[in-house]
ZAKOLLUM-580079 format. One line per field, with one value per residue (C-alpha): residue number from 0; x, y, z. Coordinates in nm, 4 decimals. Layout:
nr c(NUM|...)
c1 c(X|...)
c2 c(Y|...)
c3 c(Z|...)
END
This chain:
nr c(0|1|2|3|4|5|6|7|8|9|10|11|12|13|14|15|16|17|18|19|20|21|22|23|24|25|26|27|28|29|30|31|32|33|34|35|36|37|38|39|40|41|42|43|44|45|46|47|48|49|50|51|52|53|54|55|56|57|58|59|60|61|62|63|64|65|66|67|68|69|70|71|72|73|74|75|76|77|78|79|80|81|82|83|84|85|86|87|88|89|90|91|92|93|94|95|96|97|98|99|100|101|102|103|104|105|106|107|108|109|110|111|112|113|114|115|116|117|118|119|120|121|122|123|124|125|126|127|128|129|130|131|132|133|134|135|136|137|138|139|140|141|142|143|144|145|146|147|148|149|150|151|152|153|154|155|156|157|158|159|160|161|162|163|164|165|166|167|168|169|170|171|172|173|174|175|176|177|178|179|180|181|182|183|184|185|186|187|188|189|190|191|192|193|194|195|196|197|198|199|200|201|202|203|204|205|206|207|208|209|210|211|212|213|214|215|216|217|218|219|220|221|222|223|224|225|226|227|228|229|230|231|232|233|234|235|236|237|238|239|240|241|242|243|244|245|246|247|248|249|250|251|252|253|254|255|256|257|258|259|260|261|262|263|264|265|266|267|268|269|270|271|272|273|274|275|276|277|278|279|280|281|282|283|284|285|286|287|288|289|290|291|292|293|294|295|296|297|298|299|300|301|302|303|304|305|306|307|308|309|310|311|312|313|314|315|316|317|318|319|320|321|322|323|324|325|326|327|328|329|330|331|332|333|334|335|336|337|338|339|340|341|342|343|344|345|346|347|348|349|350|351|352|353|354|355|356|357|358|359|360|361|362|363|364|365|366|367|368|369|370|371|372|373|374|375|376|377|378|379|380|381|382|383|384|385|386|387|388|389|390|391|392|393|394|395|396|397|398|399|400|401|402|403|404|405|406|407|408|409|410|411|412|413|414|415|416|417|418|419|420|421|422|423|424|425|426|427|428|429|430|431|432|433|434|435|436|437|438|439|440|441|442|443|444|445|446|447|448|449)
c1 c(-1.8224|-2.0152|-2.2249|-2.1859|-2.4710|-2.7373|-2.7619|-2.8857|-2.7333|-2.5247|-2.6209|-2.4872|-2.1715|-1.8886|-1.7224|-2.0343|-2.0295|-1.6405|-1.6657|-1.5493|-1.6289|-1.5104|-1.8161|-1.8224|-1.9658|-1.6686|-1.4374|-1.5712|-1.5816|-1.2044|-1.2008|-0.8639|-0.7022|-0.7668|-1.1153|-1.3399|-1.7530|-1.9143|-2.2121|-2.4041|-2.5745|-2.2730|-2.0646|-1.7587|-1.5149|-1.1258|-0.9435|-0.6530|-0.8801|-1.1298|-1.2052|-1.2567|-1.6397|-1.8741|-1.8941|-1.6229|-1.4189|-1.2382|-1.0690|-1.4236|-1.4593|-1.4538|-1.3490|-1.3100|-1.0034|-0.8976|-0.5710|-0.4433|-0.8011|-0.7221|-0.4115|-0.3893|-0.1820|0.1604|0.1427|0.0331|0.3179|0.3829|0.7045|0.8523|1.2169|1.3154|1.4951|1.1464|0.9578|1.1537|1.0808|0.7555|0.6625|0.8565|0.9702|0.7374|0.6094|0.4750|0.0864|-0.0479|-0.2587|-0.0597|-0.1205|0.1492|0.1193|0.3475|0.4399|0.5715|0.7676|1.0213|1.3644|1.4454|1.7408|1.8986|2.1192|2.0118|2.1184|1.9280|2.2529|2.1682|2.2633|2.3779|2.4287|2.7955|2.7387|2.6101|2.8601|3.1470|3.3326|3.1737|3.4435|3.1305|3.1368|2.9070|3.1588|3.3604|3.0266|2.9431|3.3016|3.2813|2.9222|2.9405|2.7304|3.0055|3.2678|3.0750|2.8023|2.4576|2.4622|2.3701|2.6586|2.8972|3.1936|3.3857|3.1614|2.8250|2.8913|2.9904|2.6876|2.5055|2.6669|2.5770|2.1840|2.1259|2.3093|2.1014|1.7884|1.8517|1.8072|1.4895|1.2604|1.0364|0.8310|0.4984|0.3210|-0.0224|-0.2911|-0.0772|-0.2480|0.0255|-0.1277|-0.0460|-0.1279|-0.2895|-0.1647|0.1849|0.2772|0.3510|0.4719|0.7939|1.0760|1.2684|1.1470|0.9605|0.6977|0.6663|0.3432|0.4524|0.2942|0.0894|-0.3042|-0.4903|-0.2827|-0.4482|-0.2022|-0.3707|-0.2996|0.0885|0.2963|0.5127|0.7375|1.1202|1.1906|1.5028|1.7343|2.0621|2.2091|1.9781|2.0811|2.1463|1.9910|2.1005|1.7960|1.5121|1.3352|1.5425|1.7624|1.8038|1.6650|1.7935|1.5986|1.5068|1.4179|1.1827|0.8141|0.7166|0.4696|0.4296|0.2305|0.3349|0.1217|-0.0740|-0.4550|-0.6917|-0.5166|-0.7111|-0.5209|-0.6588|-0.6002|-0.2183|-0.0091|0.2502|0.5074|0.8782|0.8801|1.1406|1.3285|1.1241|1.2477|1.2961|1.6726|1.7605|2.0516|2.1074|2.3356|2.3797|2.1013|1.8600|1.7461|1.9033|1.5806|1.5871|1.2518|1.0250|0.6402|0.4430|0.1834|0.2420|-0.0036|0.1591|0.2891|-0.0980|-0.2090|-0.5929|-0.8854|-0.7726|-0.9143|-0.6994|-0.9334|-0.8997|-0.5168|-0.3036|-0.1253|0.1306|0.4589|0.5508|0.5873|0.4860|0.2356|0.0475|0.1131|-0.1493|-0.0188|0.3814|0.3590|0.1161|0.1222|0.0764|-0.1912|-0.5141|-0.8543|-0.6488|-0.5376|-0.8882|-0.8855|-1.0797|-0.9398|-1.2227|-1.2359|-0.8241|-0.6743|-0.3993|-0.2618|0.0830|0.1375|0.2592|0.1567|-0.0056|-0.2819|-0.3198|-0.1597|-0.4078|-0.3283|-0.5763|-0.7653|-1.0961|-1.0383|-1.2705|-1.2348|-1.5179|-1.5245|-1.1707|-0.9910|-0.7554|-0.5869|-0.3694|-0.2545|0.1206|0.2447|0.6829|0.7289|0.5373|0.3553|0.0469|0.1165|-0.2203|-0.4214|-0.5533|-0.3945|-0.5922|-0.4055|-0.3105|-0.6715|-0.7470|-1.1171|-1.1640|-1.4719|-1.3840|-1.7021|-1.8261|-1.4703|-1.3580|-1.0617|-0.9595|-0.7132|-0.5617|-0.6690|-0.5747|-0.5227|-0.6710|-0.9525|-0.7801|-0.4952|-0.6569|-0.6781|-0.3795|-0.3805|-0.2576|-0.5383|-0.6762|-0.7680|-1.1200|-1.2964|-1.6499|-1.8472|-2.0530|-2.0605|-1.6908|-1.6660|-1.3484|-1.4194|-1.7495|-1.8741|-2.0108|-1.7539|-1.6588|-1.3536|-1.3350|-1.5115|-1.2211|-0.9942|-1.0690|-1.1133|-0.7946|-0.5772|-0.5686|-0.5660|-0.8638|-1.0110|-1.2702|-1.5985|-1.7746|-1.6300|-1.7201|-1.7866|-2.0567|-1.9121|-2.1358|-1.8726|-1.9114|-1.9997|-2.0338|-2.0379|-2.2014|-2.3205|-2.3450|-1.9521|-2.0141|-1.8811|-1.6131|-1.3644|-1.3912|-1.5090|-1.1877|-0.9523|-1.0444|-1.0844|-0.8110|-0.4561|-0.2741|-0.3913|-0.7303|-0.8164|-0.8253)
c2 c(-0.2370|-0.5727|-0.5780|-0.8044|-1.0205|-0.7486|-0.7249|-0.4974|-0.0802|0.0376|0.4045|0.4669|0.6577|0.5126|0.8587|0.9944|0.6484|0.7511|1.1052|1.1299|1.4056|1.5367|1.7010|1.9639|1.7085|1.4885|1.7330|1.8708|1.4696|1.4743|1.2708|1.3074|1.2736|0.9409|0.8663|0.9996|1.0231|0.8739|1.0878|1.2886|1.0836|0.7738|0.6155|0.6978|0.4956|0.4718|0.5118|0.3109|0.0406|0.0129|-0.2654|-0.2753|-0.2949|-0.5229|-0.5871|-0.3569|-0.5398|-0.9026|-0.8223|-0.8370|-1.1963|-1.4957|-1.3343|-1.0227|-0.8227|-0.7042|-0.6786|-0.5602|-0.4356|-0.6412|-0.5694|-0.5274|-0.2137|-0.4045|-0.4373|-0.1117|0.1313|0.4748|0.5133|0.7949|0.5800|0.3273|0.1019|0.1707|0.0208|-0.2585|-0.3292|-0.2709|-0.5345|-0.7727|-1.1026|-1.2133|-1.5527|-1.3769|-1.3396|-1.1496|-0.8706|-0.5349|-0.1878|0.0114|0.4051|0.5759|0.9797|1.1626|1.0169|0.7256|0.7438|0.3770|0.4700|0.4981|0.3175|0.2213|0.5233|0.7320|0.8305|0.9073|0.6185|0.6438|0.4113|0.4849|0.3526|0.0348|-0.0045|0.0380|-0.2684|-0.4580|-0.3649|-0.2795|0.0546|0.1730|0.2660|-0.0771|-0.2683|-0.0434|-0.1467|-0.5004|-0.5712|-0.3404|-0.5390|-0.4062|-0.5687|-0.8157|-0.9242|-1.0073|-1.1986|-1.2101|-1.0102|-1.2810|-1.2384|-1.0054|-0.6970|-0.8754|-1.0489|-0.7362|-0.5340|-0.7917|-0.7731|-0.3867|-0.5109|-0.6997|-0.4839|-0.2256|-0.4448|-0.5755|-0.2147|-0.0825|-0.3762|-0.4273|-0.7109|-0.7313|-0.9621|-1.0977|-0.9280|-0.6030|-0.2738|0.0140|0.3624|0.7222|0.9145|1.2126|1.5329|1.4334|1.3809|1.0173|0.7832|0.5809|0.7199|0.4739|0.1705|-0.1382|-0.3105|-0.6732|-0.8684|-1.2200|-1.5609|-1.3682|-1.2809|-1.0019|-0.6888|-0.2978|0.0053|0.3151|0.6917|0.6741|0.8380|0.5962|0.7931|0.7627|0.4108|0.3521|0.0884|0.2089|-0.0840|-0.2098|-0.4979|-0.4892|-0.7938|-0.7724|-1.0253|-0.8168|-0.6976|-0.6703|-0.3574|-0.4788|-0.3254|-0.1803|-0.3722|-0.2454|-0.4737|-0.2756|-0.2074|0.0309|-0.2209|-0.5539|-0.8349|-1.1596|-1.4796|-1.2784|-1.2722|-1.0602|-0.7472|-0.3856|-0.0489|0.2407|0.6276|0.6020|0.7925|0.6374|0.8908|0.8281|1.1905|1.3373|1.1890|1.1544|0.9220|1.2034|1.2912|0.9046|0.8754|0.6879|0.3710|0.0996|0.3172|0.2194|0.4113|0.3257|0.2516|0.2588|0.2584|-0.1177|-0.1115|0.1033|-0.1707|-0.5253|-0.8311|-1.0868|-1.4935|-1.6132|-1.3024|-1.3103|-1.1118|-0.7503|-0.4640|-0.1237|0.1847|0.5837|0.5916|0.8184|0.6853|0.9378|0.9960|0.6342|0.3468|0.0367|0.1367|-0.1773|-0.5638|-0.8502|-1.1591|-1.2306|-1.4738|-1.6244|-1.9090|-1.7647|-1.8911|-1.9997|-1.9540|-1.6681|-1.3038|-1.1423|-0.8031|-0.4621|-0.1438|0.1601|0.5073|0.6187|0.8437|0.7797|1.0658|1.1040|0.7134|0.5469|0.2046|-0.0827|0.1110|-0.2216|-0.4754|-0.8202|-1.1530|-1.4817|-1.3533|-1.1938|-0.8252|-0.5475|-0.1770|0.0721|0.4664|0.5227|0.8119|0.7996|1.1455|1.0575|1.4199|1.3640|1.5153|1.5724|1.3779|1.0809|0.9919|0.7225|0.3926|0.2454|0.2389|-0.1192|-0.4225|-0.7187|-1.1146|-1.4367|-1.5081|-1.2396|-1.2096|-0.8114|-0.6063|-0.2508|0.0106|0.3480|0.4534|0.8010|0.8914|1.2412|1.2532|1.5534|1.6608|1.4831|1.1412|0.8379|0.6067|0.3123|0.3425|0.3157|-0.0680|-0.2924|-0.7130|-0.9941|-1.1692|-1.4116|-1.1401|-1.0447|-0.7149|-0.6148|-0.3664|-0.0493|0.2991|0.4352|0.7901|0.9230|1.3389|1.3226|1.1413|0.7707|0.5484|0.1877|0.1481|-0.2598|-0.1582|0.1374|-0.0734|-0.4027|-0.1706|-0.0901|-0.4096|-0.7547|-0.8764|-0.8239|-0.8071|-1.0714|-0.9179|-1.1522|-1.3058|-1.5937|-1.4049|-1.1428|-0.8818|-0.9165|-0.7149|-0.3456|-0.1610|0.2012|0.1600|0.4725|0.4736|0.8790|0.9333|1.2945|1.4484|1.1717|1.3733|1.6880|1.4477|1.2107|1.5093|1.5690|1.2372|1.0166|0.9563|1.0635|1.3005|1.2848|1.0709|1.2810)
c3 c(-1.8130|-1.7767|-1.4671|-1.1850|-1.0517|-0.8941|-0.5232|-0.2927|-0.2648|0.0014|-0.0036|0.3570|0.2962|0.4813|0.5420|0.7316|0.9298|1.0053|1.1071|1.4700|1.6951|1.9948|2.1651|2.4319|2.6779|2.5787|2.6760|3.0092|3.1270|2.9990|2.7054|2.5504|2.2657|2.0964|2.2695|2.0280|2.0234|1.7488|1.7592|2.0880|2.3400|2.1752|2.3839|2.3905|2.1070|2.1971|1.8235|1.9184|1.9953|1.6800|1.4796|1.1502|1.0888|0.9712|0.6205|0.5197|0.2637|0.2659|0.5856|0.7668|0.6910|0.9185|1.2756|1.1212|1.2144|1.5572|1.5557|1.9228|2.0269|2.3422|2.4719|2.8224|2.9661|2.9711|2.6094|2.4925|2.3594|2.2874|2.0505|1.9072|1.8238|1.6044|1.9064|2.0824|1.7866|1.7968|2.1401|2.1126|1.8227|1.9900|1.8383|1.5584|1.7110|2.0113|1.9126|2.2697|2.1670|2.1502|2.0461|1.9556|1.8850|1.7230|1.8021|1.5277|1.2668|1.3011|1.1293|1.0206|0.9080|1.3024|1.5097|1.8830|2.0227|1.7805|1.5596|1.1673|0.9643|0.5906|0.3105|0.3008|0.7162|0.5990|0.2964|0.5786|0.5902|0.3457|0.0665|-0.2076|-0.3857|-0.6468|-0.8635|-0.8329|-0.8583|-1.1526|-1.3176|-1.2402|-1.4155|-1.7275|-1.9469|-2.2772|-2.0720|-1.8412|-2.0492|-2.0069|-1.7461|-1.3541|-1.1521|-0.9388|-0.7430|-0.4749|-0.5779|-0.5901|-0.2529|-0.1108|-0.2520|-0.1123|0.2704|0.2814|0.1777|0.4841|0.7624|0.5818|0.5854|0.9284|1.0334|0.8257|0.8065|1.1112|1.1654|1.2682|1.4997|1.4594|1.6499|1.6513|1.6206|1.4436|1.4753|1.4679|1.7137|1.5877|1.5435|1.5527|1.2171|1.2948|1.0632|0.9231|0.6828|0.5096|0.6707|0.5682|0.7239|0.6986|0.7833|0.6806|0.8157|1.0424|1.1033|1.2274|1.1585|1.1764|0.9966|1.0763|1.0328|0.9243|0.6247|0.4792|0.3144|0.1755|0.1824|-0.0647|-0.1130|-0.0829|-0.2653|-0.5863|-0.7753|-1.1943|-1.3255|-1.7228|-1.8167|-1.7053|-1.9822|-2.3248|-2.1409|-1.8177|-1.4813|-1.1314|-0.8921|-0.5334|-0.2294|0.0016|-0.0016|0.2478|0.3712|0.2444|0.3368|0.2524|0.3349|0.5870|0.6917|0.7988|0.7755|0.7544|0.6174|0.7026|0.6363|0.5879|0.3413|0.1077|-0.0683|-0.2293|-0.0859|-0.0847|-0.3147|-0.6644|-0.9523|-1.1681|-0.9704|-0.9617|-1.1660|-1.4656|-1.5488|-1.7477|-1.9596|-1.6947|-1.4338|-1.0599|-0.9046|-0.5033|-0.4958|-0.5031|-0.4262|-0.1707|-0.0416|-0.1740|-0.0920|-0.2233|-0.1230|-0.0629|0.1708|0.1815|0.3584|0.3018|0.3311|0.2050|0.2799|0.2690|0.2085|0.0015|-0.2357|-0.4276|-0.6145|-0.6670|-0.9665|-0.8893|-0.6509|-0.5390|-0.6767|-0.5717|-0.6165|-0.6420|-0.9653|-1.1876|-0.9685|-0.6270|-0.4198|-0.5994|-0.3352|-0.1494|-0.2357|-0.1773|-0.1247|-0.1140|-0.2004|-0.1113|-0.0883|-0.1609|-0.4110|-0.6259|-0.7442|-0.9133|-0.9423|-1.2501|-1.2388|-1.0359|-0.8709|-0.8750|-1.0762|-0.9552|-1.0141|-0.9756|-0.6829|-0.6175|-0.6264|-0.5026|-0.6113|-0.5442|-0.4901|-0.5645|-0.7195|-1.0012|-1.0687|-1.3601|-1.3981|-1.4116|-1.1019|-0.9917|-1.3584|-1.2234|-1.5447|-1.5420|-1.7970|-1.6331|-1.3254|-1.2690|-1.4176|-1.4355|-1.5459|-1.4424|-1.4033|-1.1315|-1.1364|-1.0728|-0.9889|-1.0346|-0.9723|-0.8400|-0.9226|-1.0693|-1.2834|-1.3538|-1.6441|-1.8499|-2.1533|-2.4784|-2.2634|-2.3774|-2.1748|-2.3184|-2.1229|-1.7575|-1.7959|-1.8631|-1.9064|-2.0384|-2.2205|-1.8586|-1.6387|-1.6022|-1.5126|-1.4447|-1.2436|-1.3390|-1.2662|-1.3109|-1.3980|-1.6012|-1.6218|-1.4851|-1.7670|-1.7256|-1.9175|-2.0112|-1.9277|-2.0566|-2.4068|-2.4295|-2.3679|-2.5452|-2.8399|-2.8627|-2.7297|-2.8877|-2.5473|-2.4422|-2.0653|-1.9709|-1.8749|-1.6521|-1.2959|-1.0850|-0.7881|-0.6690|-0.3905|-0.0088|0.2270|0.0467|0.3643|0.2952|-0.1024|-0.2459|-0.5940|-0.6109|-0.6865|-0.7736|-0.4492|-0.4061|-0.5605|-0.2824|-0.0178|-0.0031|-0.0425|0.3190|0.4795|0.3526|0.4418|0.7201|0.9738|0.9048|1.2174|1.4915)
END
C-alpha cells in the first residue's frame, strides 16, 4: 500500500506495557483481586480504575478518557443481575462518575425477579405470530412492498417490550468491567452509548444477542432482507469512548441453523460493535471478535457526520467474521497490528475484511491476515470508488503484501491511496508483526485481565 507521511516508530509493544502482575510482595500486603502491580518496586494500579493511556488511539485525545475513574464508594457497583445493572447505570442524564463491575455473566433476557424470559414471553399479548406475520407479507401474495397492518403493528409491539428489556443504557463517565475470573459478561443484551462522553467497556463477552422479532423489508437489495435491531454494543453520537479486551460472539446460536424464508435468511443477528450517528474519539483495542456478519460499521450513512467518526482499532483478532471488520465511512480511521483469520470457521465465510467508502480516509498498517489456501488477496479490501486506504507493512501468510495494488487490480472501483491525515496517537504500535499472531492469542478478549 501507499505510505502515509513518515513519522517517528513506536517500537514499545503495547502488550508488554499491559502485562499486569500480581507479585509476592503484593500479596503478603493483601492486594486483592483487581489491584494489580504494574511491575516490582510499582505502585500499586487498581484495574477497575484505569484510564486509558496516553497516546493510545482517538479516544486519548482532548481530556482523554476516564470514564468512572472517579467514582466515589456510593457509586461503585458490583452486579451479577440484570435488575442490578439497571440500577446500577442509573438514568442516562445522570453524568456522576460510576464504576460498575460486573460478576459472571448477565442474562438480559430476565424479568426483575430473575425469571427466564422468551420470545414467545414478549410476543404474549401482542397478537403477532411468526407464522401469521409470515402469511400476511408473502411477497407472491403481498407484494413487494413494506409490511402494514394488524401483523406489522403487532410484530412491532413484541420489539419494544422485548427491547425495553435487553437494551441498557449507558451514562457518561461510566466505567463497565468484568471482574476477573468470573466469566463476566452480557448474553443477549445491547449496550447503548448514545449522546454521551467518556465511556470504558472492559473485559466482557458479549455474546447471543438476537432479535426475536426481525423485520422483512421486500426493497432491500433485489431479494429482500430480514433485518435485526440490536448490536451488542453500539455507540451512537458518543465521545471519548475506549474498548478494551472484550469478546463479541453470536455464540451459541450461529447463522448457519437460522432458518430460511421468503428465500432469505431470518437474520436475528445485527452488528457486534457499531460507531455510528457522529461518534468520535474511539479507541477499540485487544478484543475478540468471532462468529458474526456484519461485524463492525463506522459511520450510519454516507452522510453521517463529516469532522467526527475517528477511531482506532489495535491489537484484536477477527476470526470467523464475514464482513465489516470494518466497513468505514468519511472519517479518519486507524488500523494497526490486527489479525485477520479468514479461515472460515462454524460456516462463517469471509466476503472482506475492511471496507473503505463514502470518503472515509483509512490508514490500515502493521496488520496480518491469515487466509486458507487457494483464497484470493483481492478479496480482503472492499469499496465503492471514494474511500481511501494507505499504510505499509500488512502481512497476509507471512509474506509482505499490497493489499490496495491486489485489490485495485482486480476492481474497477478502485481504492484511493493517499489520505489527508498522518496518525500521532499510535501508542504501542509495533512494526515487527511476526509474533503478533501467538502473542494476541493470549492477551486479547475476555479473561485476559486479571
Amino acid at each position: 500500500m501507499a505510505s502515509v507521511s513518515s513519522r517517528p516508530s513506536h517500537r514499545r509493544s503495547l502488550r508488554k506495557r499491559r502485562v499486569l502482575v500480581v507479585t509476592a510482595a503484593a500479596v503478603a500486603a493483601g492486594v486483592g483481586a483487581g489491584v494489580l502491580v504494574m511491575n516490582a518496586g510499582a505502585a500499586p494500579t487498581d484495574l477497575y480504575r484505569q484510564v486509558l493511556p496516553a497516546k493510545d488511539g482517538w479516544a486519548a485525545s482532548g481530556s482523554g478518557t476516564t470514564g468512572g475513574s472517579k467514582a466515589d464508594a456510593a457509586h461503585t457497583f458490583t452486579v451479577s443481575t440484570r435488575a442490578q445493572l439497571v440500577k446500577a447505570l442509573g438514568a442516562q442524564t445522570d453524568t456522576t462518575p460510576r464504576i460498575i463491575k460486573i460478576k459472571g455473566t448477565i442474562d438480559a433476557n430476565t424479568d426483575d425477579a430473575g425469571k427466564k424470559l422468551t420470545c414467545a414471553d414478549y410476543a404474549s399479548g401482542t397478537g403477532y405470530s411468526l407464522s401469521a406475520y409470515l402469511n400476511a407479507f408473502d411477497p407472491s401474495t403481498y407484494g413487494k412492498k413494506a409490511p402494514s397492518g394488524a401483523q406489522e403493528t403487532a410484530r412491532k409491539a413484541a420489539a419494544d417490550k422485548q427491547k425495553k428489556n435487553i437494551v441498557f443504557r449507558v451514562p457518561s463517565n461510566t466505567t463497565l468491567i468484568g471482574v476477573p475470573g468470573t466469566k463476566a459478561g452480557i448474553t443477549g443484551g445491547s449496550l447503548q452509548v448514545q449522546n454521551v462522553k467518556n465511556v470504558i467497556i472492559r473485559n466482557l463477552t458479549f455474546a447471543a444477542t438476537e432479535d426475536c422479532f426481525p423485520q422483512w423489508d421486500p426493497t432491500d437489495g433485489s431479494s429482500g432482507e430480514w433485518n435485526s435491531a440490536y448490536d451488542s454494543v453500539t455507540l451512537r453520537g458518543a465521545t471519548n469512548v475506549w474498548a478494551d479486551h472484550n469478546t463479541f460472539t453470536d455464540e451459541p446460536t450461529f447463522d448457519t441453523s437460522l432458518k430460511t424464508y421468503f428465500g432469505r435468511k431470518y437474520q436475528i443477528h445485527d452488528g457486534a460493535l457499531d460507531i455510528t450517528n457522529g461518534s468520535d474519539l474511539v479507541t477499540v483495542e485487544r478484543n475478540v471478535f468471532s462468529h458474526h456478519d456484519k461485524t463492525m460499521l463506522i459511520g450510519s450513512s454516507d452522510t453521517d457526520s463529516t469532522g467526527k467518526l475517528r477511531v482506532t482499532l489495535h491489537h484484536n483478532v477477527w476470526k470467523g467474521i464475514v464482513q465489516r471488520a470494518p466497513l468505514a465511512r468519511i472519517g479518519q480511521i486507524h488500523l494497526y497490528n490486527n489479525v485477520y483469520d479468514t479461515t472460515p470457521l462454524n460456516g462463517y465465510e469471509s466476503k472482506y475484511s475492511i471496507d473503505s467508502r463514502a470518503k472515509a480516509q483509512v490508514v490500515a498498517e502493521h496488520n496480518v491476515w491469515r487466509i486458507p489456501a487457494g483464497a484470493k488477496t483481492a478479496k480482503l479490501l472492499s469499496g465503492d470508488g471514494t474511500g481511501s486506504l494507505a499504510g505499509t507493512g500488512n502481512v497476509v501468510n507471512g509474506t509482505a503484501t499490497d493489499l490496495v495494488a491486489a485489490y485495485n487490480a482486480a476492481n474497477s472501483k478502485k481504492l484511493k491511496t493517499t489520505v489527508n491525515w498522518t496518525p500521532t496517537l499510535t501508542a504501542g504500535l509495533e512494526t515487527s508483526v511476526k509474533n503478533l499472531l501467538t502473542d494476541l492469542a493470549t492477551t486479547t478478549g475476555a479473561g485476559t485481565l486479571s
